[in-house]
N, C-alpha and C positions, 0 to 999 in steps of 0.2 A: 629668688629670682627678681623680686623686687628691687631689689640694689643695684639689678643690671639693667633696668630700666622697663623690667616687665609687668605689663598690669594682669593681676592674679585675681579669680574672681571662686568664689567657692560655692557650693551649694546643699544644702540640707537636705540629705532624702526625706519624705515623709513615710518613708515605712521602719525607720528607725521608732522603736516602740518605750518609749517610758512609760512606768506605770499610768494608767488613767489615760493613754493617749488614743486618738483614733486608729484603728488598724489600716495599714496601705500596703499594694503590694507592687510588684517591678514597675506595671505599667503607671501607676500614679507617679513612683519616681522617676520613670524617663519625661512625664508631660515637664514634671517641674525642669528637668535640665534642658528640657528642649526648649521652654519661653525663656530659662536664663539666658541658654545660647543666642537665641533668637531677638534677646534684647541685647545685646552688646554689637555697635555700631562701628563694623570693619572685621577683620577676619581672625578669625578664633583658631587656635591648637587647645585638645580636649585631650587634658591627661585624665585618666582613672585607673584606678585600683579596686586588685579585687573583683569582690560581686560590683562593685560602682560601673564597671565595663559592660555591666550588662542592661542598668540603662542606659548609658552612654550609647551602645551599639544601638539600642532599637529607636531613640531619639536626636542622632546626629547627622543625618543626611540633610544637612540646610545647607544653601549657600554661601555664608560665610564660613566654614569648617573648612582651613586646610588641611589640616592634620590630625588623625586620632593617633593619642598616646597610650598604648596599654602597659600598666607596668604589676607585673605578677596576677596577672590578669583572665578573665575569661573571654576569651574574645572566640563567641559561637554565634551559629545563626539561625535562620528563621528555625522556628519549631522546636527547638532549644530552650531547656533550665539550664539553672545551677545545679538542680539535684538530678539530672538526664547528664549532663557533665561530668558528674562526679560517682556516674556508676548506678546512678537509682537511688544509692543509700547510704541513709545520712552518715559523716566519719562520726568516728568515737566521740573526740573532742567535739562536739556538739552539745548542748542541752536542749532539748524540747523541752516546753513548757505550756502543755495547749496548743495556743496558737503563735506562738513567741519564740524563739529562738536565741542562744550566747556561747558566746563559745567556754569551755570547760577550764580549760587552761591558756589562756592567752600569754601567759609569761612563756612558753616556752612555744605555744605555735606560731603567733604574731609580732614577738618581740625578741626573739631569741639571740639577738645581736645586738639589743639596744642597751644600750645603761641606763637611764633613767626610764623604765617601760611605767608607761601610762594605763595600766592595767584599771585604774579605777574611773578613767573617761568612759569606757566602753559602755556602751547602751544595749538591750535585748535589740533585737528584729524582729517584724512580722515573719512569721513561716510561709508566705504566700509566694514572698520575692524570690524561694526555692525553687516552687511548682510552675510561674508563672511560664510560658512560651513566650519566643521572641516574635513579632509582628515585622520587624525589618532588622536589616545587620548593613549600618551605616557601609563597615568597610570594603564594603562591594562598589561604593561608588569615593567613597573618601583614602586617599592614603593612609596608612598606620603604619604604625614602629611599634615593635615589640620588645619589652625591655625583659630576659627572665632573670629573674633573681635565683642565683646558683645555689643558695644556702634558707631557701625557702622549706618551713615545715608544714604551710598550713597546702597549698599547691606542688605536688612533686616534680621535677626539672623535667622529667619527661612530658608530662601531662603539659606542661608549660610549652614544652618545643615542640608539641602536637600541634596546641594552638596558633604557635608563633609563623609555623605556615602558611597560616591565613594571611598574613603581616608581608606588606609592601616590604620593608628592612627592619630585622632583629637586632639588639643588641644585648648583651650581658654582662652583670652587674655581680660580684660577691659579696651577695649581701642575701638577708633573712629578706622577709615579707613584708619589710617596712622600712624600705631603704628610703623614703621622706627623714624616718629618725635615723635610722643608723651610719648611712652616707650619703648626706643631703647635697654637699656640694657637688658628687661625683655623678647624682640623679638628674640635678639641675643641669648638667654640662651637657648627659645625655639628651634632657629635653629640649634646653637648645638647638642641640645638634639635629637634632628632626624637623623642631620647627623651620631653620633656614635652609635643611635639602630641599635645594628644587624638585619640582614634581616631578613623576615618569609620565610614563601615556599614558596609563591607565593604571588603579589598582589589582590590589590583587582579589581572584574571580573565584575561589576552590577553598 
């Protein structure tokens, strides 16, 4: 999206665990995405993915956010996990480790449609950003878009169009779980397309 003239800004969860690293859990990663948002000077669209939806939602109600972008996403609210999401209990493809978390097979839940799957970036997680509860759910005051991905292994399409109810306007994508690698230009067209719908009167409330 850079090439179309958008300035892209990204941010490091700190509950992303490498060995030796300090443990954090959801609420440490929404402070850090909330001062990124809150330092960029003019108005923001906030794509996430994934568990990343989940500090997104409890740290984007600021005033420059027009738009949340959820794409294969959890988009829950106050009083709400990951692991109250997803049934109580943890899927198969999981590892526990303590206190750490990876996923089991990521070539086939996270990549399942990518050619070159970067299965060896992937870092452990804190187990905490599972347990954690939501404190706010931006989308109550922010518009969102919902993108579900049709061919997703790691979120199933329905669990997705549960959520996407929540979502001002849905759209979908045939693609796995990681339609950044496997149809980037067709992701980017839809984040465009969110970011320049005009707003409605209000989000969505339910």
């Amino acid at each position: 999206m850079e090439n179309d003239g958008w300035r892209v800004e990204t941010v490091d969860l700190p509950s992303v665990a490498p060995e030796g690293a300090p443990r954090h859990g959801m609420h440490e990663d929404a402070k850090v995405v909330g001062a990124a948002i809150g330092a960029i000077d003019g108005p923001v669209v906030v794509v996430a993915h994934s568990y990343g939806d989940i500090p997104v939602t409890e740290a984007a109600c600021l005033p420059n956010v027009r738009r949340l972008i959820y794409v294969a996403a959890f988009q829950l609210d106050v009083g709400d996990s990951l692991l109250s999401a997803i049934g109580g209990t943890p899927p198969p493809w999981w590892r526990i480790e303590g206190d750490i978390f990876r996923p089991l097979t990521p070539e086939t839940v996270f990549f399942n449609d990518v050619t070159d799957k970067p299965v060896g970036e992937l870092e452990a997680q804190t187990y905490a950003v599972a347990t954690d509860q939501l404190e706010a759910a931006a989308w109550h005051q922010v518009e969102s878009t919902y993108v579900v991905c049709e061919n997703d292994n790691a979120i199933p399409v329905f669990a997705q169009e549960a959520m996407a109810r929540r979502a001002t306007t849905v759209r979908r994508l045939p693609s796995g779980h990681s339609p950044f690698l496997s149809r980037p230009a067709d992701l980017a067209g839809l984040v465009a397309e969110a970011a320049t719908t005009p707003r409605r009167s209000s989000p969505a409330s339910a």
